[in-house]
C-alpha positions in Angstrom: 119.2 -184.7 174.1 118.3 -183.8 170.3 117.1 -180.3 171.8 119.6 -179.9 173.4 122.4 -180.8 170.8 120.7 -177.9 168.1 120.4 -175.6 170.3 124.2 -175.6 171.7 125.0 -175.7 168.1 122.9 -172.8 166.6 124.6 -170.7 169.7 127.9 -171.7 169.1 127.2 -170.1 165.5 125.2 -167.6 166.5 126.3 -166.2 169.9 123.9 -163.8 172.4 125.7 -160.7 171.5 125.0 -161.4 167.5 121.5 -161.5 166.9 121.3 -158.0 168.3 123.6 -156.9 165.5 121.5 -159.1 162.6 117.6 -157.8 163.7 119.3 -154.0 163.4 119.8 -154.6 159.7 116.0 -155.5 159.7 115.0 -151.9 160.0 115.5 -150.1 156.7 113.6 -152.7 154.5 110.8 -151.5 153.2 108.0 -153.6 154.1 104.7 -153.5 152.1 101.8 -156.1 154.0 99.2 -157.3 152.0 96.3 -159.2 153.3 92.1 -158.7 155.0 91.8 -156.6 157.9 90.9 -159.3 160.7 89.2 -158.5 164.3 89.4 -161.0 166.8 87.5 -160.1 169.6 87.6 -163.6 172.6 84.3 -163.5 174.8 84.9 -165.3 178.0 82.3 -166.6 179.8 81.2 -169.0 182.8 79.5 -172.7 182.0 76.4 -173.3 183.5 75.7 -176.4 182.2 72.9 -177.2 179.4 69.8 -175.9 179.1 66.4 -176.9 180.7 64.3 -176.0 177.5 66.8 -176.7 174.7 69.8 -178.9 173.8 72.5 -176.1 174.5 75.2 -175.0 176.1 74.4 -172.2 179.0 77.1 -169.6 180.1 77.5 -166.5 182.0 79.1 -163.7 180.0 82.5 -162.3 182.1 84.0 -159.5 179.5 85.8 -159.6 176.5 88.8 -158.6 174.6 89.3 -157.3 171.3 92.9 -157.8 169.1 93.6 -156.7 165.7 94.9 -159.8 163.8 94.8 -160.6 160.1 97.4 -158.3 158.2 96.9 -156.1 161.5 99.1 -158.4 163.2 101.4 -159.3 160.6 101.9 -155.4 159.9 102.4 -155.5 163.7 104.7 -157.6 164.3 106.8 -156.7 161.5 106.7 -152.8 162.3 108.7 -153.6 165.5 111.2 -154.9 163.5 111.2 -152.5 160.5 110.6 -148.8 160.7 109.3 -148.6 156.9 105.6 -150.6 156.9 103.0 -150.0 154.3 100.0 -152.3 155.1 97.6 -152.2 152.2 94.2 -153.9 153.3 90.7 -154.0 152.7 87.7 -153.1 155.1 83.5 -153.5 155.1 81.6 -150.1 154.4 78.9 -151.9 157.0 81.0 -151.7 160.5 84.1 -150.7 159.4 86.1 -150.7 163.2 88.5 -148.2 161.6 88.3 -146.5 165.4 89.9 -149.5 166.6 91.9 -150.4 163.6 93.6 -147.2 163.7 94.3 -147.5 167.6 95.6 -151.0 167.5 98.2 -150.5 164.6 101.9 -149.5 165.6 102.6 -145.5 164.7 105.3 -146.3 162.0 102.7 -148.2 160.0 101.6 -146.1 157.0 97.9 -147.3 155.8 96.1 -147.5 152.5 92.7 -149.2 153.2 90.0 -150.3 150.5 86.4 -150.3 151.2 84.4 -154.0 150.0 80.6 -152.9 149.5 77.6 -154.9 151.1 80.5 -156.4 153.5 81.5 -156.3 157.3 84.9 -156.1 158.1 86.0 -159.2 159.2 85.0 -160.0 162.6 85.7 -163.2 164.3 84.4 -163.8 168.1 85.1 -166.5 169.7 84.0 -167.8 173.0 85.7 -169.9 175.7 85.2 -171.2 178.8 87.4 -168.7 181.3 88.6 -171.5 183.7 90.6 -173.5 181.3 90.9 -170.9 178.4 88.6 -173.7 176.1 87.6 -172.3 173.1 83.1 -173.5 172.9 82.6 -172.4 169.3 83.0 -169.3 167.1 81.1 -166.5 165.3 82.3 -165.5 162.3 81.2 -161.7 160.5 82.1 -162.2 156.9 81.5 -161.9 153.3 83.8 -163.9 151.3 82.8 -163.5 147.7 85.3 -162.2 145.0 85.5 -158.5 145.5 84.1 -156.9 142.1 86.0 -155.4 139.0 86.2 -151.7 139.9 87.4 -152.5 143.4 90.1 -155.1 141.8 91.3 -152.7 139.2 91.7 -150.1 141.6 93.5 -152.0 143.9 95.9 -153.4 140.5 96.6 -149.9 140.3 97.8 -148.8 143.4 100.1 -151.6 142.9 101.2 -151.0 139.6 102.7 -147.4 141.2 103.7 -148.3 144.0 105.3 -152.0 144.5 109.0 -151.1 143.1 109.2 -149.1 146.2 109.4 -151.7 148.7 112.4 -154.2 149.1 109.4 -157.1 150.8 106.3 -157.9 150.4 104.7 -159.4 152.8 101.1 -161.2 151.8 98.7 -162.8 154.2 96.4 -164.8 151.9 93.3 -165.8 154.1 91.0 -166.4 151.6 88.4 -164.3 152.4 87.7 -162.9 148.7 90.2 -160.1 148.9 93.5 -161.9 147.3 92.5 -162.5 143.4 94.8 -164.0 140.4 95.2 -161.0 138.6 96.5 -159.5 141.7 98.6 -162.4 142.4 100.2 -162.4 139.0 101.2 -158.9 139.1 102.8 -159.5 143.1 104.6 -162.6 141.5 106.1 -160.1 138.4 106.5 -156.7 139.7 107.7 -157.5 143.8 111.3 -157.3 144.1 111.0 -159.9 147.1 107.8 -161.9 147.6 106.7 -163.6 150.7 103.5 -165.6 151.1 101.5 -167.7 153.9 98.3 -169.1 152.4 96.3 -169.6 155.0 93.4 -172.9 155.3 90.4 -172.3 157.9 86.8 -173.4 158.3 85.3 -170.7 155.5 87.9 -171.6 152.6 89.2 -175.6 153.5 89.8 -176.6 150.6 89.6 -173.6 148.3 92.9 -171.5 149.3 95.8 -173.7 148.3 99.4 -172.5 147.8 99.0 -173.7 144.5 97.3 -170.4 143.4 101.1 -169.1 143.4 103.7 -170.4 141.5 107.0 -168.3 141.9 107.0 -167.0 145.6 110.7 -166.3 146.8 109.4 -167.2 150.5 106.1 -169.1 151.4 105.1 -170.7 154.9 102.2 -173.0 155.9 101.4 -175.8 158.6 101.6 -179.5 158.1 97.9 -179.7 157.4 98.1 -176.8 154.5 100.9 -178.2 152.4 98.7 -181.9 152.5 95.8 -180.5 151.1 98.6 -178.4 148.5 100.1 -181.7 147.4 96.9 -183.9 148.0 98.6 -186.5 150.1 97.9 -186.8 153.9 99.7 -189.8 154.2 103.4 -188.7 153.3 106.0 -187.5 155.9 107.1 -184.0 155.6 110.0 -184.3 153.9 108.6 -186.1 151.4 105.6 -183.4 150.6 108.3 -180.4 150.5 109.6 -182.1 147.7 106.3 -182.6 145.6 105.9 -179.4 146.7 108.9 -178.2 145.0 107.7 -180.0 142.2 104.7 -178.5 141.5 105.8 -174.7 141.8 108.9 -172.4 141.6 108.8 -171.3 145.0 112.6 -170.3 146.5 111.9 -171.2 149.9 109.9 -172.7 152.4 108.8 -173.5 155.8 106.6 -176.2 157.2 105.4 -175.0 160.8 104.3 -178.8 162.8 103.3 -177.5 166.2 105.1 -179.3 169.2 106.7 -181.2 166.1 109.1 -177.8 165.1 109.5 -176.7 161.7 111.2 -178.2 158.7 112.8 -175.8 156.4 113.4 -176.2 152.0 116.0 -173.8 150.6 118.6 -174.3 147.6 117.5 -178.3 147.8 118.6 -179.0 151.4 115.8 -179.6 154.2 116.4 -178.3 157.6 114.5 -179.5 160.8 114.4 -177.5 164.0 112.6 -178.8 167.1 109.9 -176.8 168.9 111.0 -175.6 172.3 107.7 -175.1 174.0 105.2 -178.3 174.9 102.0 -176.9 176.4 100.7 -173.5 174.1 98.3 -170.9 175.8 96.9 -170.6 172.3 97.8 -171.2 169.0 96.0 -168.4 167.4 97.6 -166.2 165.6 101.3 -168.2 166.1 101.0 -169.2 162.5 100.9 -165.3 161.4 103.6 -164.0 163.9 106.1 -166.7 162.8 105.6 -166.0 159.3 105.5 -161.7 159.3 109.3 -162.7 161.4 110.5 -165.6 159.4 109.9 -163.3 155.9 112.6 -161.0 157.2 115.2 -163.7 158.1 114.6 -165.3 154.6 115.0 -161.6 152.9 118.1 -160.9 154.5 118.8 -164.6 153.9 119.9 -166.0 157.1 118.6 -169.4 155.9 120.8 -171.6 158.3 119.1 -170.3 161.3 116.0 -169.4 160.1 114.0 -172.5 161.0 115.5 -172.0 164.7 114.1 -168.4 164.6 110.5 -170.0 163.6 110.0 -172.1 166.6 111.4 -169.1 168.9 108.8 -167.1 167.3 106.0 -169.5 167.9 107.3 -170.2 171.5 106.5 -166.3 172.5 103.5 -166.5 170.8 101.8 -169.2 171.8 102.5 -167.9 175.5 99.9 -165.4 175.4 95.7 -165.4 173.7 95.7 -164.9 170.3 96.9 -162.0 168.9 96.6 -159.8 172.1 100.4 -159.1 171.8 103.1 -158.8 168.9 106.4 -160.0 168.5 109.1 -157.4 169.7 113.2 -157.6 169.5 112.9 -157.7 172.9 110.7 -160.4 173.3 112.8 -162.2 170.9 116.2 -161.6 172.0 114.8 -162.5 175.7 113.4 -165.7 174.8 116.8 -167.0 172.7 118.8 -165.7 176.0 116.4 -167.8 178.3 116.9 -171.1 176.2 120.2 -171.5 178.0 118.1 -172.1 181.1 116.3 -174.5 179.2 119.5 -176.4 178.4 120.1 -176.9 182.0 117.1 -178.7 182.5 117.2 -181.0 179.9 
C-alpha cells in the first residue's frame, strides 16, 4: 500500500505527458564525464563439477560478451539524454581496446583520452554459471597506483581550459589511481555544477571514501559506501545522511539501498522513495546508470521527484547483465508509463 500510495502521488504531480516535456530540457547542457575507462567483458560457462586432480571449480566455456562500463557507461547513458557529452578518461598504453572503446561509445560523445604508462586498460572478466546467471569469481586487469606528475599536470591542464565550458560535470570516481586531490580541488573550484559517485569495490574498500570531497553540489553512493564515509555500520540511514552532512559541504545527496529504494538529502529535508523492482537480473552497473541520470535531475533541480526517478532508473537497469545496455528516454518514459500496471496489482 506504501508503494502504491507514492507512486499515485508522484503521478498526480507529475502526469505521463510531463516528463516528456522535462527530459527535453536535458539536452542542451553541456556534459563533461570524468572518470577510468572500464571493460567488462562476462564469460559464461557450463559447471562440471570439481576437479579430479585439484580443489577447483571445472567449467565448460559457452561465449562471452564484452560492455563498455566505467565512465563508458556513464558517458552512455547520459549522451541519450544530452546531445553535448565530453568524456575525458584515461586508458593503458599495454592493451588499450580503443577499437572497441570507440565502437561502443554513442556518436554525440566527443573524447579526450589519456594514456597511463606500464598500465592495461581496465579490464574486468567475470565468469558465471549460464543457467542461473551466478557470477563464480572475477579477473580483474589493472594497475591502480597514482598516475605520475607529468600525466597529472597534463591532465590539470586540459582542465584548467576547458571546464568553464560545461554547465555539468559528471565524475565517476572508482579509485583506480586516475582521480587525484589536486584534480579534485580544482573540479570542486573551477566546475560550475559538480556531480560525484565515489565508488567502494574489492581493489580500493576502504581507500575511496567520499570524504576525499568536500563541496560537491550532487554526490550519490549505496548504503554500504556512506557507512564506511561516516564510520558507523550500525546507524539507520537517515541518521548517517546527517553525519554526512556534517562532515562535508555537499548540496545534495542520494543513498541508493537496493530492494530497500533510495533516500534523498537536499536543503535539510530527507526524502525516501521505495524500489519498484524485487528480483534484479544484475546489479552491475545499476549504481552508475542511476547516478549519470539522477545528476541531470539534480542540475535542473527537480529535487521532489528525483529520488522516484532513481529507483526507475535502477528498475531498467537491473533488468538486463551489467552494462550491456544504457538508459534511453525511451526506456525511461516506458517504464514510469508501465508503473500504472503495477498499481493494479498491488
Amino acid at each position: 500500500m506504501e508503494v502504491k500510495e507514492y507512486i499515485k502521488n508522484i503521478k498526480q504531480k507529475y502526469p505521463q505527458e510531463k516528463i516528456p516535456v522535462i527530459l527535453n530540457k536535458f539536452k542542451s547542457i553541456k556534459t563533461l564525464v570524468i572518470g577510468e575507462v572500464i571493460i567488462d567483458e562476462y564469460h559464461f560457462t557450463i559447471p562440471k563439477g570439481r576437479a579430479i586432480k585439484d580443489p577447483i571449480l571445472s567449467v565448460d566455456y559457452v561465449y562471452h560478451e564484452v560492455y563498455g562500463g566505467g565512465a563508458l557507461a556513464i558517458a552512455n547513458h547520459v549522451s541519450n539524454f544530452a546531445d553535448d557529452v565530453t568524456l575525458l578518461s584515461l586508458i593503458g598504453d599495454k592493451n588499450d581496446r580503443m577499437e572497441f572503446i570507440r565502437k561502443c561509445l554513442n556518436p554525440n560523445i566527443k573524447t579526450k583520452f589519456f594514456v597511463k604508462e606500464n598500465s592495461p586498460t581496465i579490464t574486468k572478466k567475470r565468469y558465471l554459471n549460464q543457467l542461473r546467471n551466478e557470477k563464480l569469481f572475477k579477473v580483474e586487469f589493472i594497475n591502480d597506483s597514482p598516475i605520475n606528475e607529468k600525466l597529472k599536470n597534463d591532465i590539470l591542464d586540459f582542465l584548467e581550459k576547458e571546464l568553464h565550458k560545461f554547465d555539468l560535470v559528471i565524475v565517476g570516481d572508482f579509485g583506480h589511481g586516475f582521480i587525484n586531490q589536486n584534480m579534485i580541488n580544482l573540479l570542486e573550484q573551477k566546475s560550475k555544477y559538480l556531480a560525484v559517485n565515489v565508488q567502494c569495490n574489492s581493489a580500493n574498500l576502504g581507500f575511496n571514501l567520499a570524504t576525499k570531497y568536500n563541496s560537491a553540489s550532487y554526490v550519490t553512493m549505496d548504503m554500504k559506501e556512506i557507512q564506511y564515509t561516516t564510520g558507523d555500520r550500525f546507524s539507520d540511514i537517515p541518521t548517517l545522511m546527517m553525519k554526512l552532512k556534517e562532515k562535508t559541504n555537499f548540496g545534495k545527496f542520494l543513498v541508493t539501498m537496493g530492494h530497500g529504494g533510495a533516500m534523498y538529502y537536499h536543503h535539510g529535508n530527507i526524502h525516501n522513495s521505495p524500489a519498484f523492482v524485487k528480483r534484479p537480473v544484475d546489479t552491475v552497473g545499476a549504481g552508475d546508470a542511476v547516478f549519470a541520470i539522477t545528476s541531470l535531475w539534480a542540475y535542473a533541480e527537480y529535487d521532489d521527484i528525483l529520488p522516484f526517478i532513481a529507483n526507475c532508473v535502477g528498475g531498467i537497469a537491473v533488468s538486463y547483465i551489467g552494462n550491456k545496455e544504457s538508459i534511453t528516454k525511451e526506456k525511461l518514459i516506458n517504464f514510469i508509463k508501465d508503473l500504472d500496471g503495477e498499481l493494479e496489482q498491488l
